[in-house]
Each structure stands twice: as C-alpha cells, then as structure tokens.
N, C-alpha and C positions, 0 to 999 in steps of 0.2 A: 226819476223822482227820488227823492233822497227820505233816508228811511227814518222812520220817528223812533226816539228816544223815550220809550214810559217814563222812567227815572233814573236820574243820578242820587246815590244818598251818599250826601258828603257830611263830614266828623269836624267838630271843633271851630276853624275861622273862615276866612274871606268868600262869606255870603255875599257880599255888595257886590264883588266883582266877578262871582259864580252867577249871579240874577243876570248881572250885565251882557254876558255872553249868551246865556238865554233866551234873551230878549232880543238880544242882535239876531239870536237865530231864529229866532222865528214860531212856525211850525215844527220846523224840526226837531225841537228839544221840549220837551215834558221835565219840570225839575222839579226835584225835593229836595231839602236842604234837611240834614236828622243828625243826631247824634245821642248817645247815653248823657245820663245824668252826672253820672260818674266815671273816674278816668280808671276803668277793669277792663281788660282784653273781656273778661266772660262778658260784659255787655253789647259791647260791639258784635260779639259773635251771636249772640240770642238777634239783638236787632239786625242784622245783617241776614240771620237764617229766613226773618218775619219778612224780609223785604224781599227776599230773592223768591219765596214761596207766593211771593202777591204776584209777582212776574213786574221786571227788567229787564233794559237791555246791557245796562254799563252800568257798574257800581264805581265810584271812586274812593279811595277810604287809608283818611291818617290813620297809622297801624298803631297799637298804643303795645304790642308785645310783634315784632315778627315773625317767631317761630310760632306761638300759642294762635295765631288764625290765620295760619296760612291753612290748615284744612277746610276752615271755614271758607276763604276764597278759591280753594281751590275745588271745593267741591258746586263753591255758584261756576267756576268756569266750565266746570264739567255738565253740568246742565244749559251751559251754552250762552249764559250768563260774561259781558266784556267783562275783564278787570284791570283796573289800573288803580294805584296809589299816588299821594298827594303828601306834602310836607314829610312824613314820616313812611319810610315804609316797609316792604313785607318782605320776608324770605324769598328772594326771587326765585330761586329752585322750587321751593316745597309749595309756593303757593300758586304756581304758574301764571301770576300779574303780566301782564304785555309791557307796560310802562311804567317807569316811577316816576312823578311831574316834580321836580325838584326843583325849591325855589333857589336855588342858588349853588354851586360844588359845596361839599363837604370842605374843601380844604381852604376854599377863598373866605368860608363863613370863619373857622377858626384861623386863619390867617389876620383876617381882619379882630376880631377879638381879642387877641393876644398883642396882636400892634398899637393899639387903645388904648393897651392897660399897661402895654410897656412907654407908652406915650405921656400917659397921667400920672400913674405911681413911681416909670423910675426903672430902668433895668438888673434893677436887683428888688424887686417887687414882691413881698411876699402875700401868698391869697390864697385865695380859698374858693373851689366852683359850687354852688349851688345850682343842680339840676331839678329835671322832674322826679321821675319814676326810672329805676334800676334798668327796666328794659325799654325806653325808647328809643328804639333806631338812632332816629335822627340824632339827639341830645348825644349819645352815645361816640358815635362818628365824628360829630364834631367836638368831642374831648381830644378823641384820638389826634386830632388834624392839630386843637392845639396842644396838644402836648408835644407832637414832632415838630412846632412853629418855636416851640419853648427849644428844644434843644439844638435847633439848626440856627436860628437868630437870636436867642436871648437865652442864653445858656444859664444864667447867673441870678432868673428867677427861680422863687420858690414857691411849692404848690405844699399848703399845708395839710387841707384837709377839701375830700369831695362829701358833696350832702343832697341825698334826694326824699327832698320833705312830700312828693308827690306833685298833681298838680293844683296848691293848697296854697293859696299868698299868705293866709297867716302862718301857714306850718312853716314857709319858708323866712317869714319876718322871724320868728321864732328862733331857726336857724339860724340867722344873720346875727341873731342878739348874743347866742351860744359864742358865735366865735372870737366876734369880740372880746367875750370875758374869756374865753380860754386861749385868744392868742393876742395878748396887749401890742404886742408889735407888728399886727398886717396890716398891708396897709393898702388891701385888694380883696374886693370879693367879687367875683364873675354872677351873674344872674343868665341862665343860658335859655331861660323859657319867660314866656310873656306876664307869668306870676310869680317865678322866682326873683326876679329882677327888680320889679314893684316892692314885693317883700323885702328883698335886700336895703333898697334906698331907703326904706320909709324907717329901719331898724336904724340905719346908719344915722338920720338924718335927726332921728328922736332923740340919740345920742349924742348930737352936736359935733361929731365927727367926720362931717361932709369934707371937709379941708385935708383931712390927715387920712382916709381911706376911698379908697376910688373906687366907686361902683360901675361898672362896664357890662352892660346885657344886651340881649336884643328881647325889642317888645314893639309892638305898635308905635308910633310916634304923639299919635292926640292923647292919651291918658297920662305920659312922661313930660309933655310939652313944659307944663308947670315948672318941674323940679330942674328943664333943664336952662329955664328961663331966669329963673331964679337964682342959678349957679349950682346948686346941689349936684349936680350933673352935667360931665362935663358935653355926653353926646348917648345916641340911641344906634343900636345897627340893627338894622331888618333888611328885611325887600318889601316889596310892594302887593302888601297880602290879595287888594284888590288884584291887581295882575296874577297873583298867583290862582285865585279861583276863578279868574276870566280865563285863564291858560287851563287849569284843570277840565273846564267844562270843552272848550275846544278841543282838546286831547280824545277828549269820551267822545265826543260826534263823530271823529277821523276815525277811533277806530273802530266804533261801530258800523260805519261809512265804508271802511277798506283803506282809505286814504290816505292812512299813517301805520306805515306794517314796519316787523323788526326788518333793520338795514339802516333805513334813513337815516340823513346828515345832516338833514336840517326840516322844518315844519315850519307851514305856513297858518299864522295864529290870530285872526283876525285884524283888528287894531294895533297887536303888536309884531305885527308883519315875521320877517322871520326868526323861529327862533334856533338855537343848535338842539340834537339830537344827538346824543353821546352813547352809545350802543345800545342800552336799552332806558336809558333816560332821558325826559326832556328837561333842559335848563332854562326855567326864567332870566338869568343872567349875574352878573355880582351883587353881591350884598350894597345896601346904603347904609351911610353914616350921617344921622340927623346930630343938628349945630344947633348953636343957638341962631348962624346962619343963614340955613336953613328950613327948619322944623315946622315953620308956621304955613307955610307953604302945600302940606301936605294933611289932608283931614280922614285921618285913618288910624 
C-alpha cells in the first residue's frame, strides 16, 4: 500500500499542474499549495517552520535565498521531514534537499535567452538584465550561463547595467524607464522573471520604443500573448510551469515512496513518462520559445 502524503507546501507557480498530479494520484497525495506574501527568505522560513511542526511528509519549496534556509530545511529533514526544491533552489550541502526539480538546465535556459536577443537586437546588442532579487538561485545561475553564452558565441555584445527591482512589476517597469534615460543607445533589455519581463515591455512600450529595443524574458505565455500578437514582442521563453508542478508533486510521492533515491538516471513521471535525472536533479526538459506562431495554443 503506498504511503500517504499529509502535504506538499509549495512557493510561488504552477498550481494547475501540482493539483493535476494530485489528483492523478489519488489517495495518495494530501496537497497544499502556500506561500508568503511577500518575496523574504524570513517568510518562507517562519511558514515553513508552521508547517513542518503541524506534521509532513515532503515539503517542496522555491528557495527565494539558498544559503539563509537551508537550516530551515534542513532541520525539517532532520525531523524526518522529505525535502526537495522546485524552480529555484537550496544549498544542496547545508540544506540536505534530496532533489532539485528543475524546469529546464541552467545553461539551455541562458543559452536560449541570449540567442533571442542576439536574434532581435543584432550581435553587437547592447542591454541591460533586469532580474528579481540579489540572491535567487535560479535568476542568478542563469545570468552566469548567459554571460558564458555572451562570450563563447556573441562576443561583441554588450551588458550595460544588471537591476534587481525585487519581485515587484512596477519597481521593475520603473527600472526599465531608468535605463532608457540613462542609456539612449540600448537596444536590449533582458526580463529574467515572470514580473521583470512584463515591467520591461510595458516601460518600453509606453515609450514607443518597441521597434528600436528588444525586450526578451521568460514569463508565462497567456498574460504576454497580447503584446506578442501585436508585434511589441517578438517571442516569450518558459517551460511548461503546468509540467513543472505536475513533475514537482511526482518527484515528492517517489521520494517519500523510496522510488526515486540518489543515483538514478532517469524517473518515471506520470503523463510525462520518462524524464532525466542528472545526479541529484530532475529536468523537465529544454526551455520553449512562444511565437506569434505558436503562443495561442498554450493557456498558461
């Protein structure tokens, strides 16, 4: 008999497709879907403490600081508490997580980003990243990835300025407007979170500068559709957050289960049958690139 899951408390997005596995599974899984109000490591770690003391078996949790809760998680493992991470994650050392469920490499994400915006602005492109927050993981990782994509293929861009307005669309539209005025000749600004990106275009777009600066982020595709139907934009890169919370909630049953222990090379994930298993991370698979194309096709 396979063993019941009190709760998963998962941070931030892809509810639709964390229910959906839930519900595929049956009895087996008990869900809760939670997160703070606000994007502070301190909140995640008070809610996280609240939930591990009502009693769990598997926490799964976007880290919003790696270092600052990993004692937090690693003190739910020590009470016997699973743990795994999702989109963004935790100090694998200090916080002793089993798995990171990561929607896509670090390097295919900035790979693709960088190819985008050398595709629209022009390989001598100059721009500007607008991120979240100073310490997220994820956001973080994939600067690094493109800034080694900037020097091995596209040597001849330039990175002006990095900005992390939090995770804040006006503070990041705000941002977007700054640079404008302070650099009259970019002609690129990267959006790398699902409200910087929004903020960027809507700053660009107010300014009638759609044509002459390329805005390239990743964000959900249904709330961009508009802008990119319209031409304001030329394309969206994600993955498929559904997939990513229907894969995170699968991960948590396996390893509460036994069924996905470190070693494995690959894991079997419901509907999305097999996926890879890269030493201690699971991959959703490569990023997508919503078109005009494309885009309508996908309600997420």
């Amino acid at each position: 008999m396979m063993p019941k899951l009190k709760g998963i408390d998962f941070f931030n997005a892809c509810q639709k497709g964390a229910e959906e596995a839930a519900t595929e599974l049956g009895s087996a899984v008990e869900f809760t879907y939670d997160g703070p109000t606000e994007s502070k490591v301190e909140k995640q770690m008070e809610m996280l403490d609240t939930v591990v003391d009502k009693g769990v078996d598997v926490i799964a949790v976007a880290a919003n600081d790696p270092d600052a809760i990993a004692p937090t998680l690693k003190n739910a493992k020590d009470k016997g508490v699973g743990v795994i991470t999702w989109d963004s994650d935790a100090n694998p050392e200090t916080s002793g997580r089993t798995f990171f469920v990561n929607q896509a490499t670090p390097e295919s994400i900035g790979r693709t980003l960088v190819d985008e915006m050398a595709k629209q602005a022009g390989p001598r492109a100059k721009f500007a990243i607008i991120s979240g927050t100073a310490t997220a993981s994820n956001q973080n990782t994939w600067m690094e990835y493109m800034h080694k994509r900037i020097r091995d293929k596209h040597p001849n861009m330039q990175e002006l300025a990095i900005k992390y307005p939090g995770e804040d669309e006006n503070n990041a539209k705000k941002e977007a407007q700054d640079l404008l005025k302070a650099y009259p000749d970019i002609n690129g600004i990267f959006g790398i979170t699902s409200v910087s990106f929004p903020g960027a275009v809507e700053a660009v777009v107010n300014a009638g500068k759609q044509k002459e600066v390329k805005v390239v982020g990743l964000a959900t595709p249904k709330p961009m559709k508009e802008w990119v139907l319209r031409g304001d934009i030329e394309s969206v890169v994600l993955w498929s957050c559904e997939d990513l919370g229907y894969l995170t909630v699968q991960v948590a049953r396996a390893v509460r289960e036994g069924a996905l222990k470190p070693g494995a090379t690959e894991f079997e994930a419901g509907r999305l049958g097999k996926v890879r298993v890269d030493g201690d991370q699971v991959i959703l698979g490569e990023p997508l690139v919503f078109t005009k194309d494309n885009i309508e096709k996908y309600d997420f």
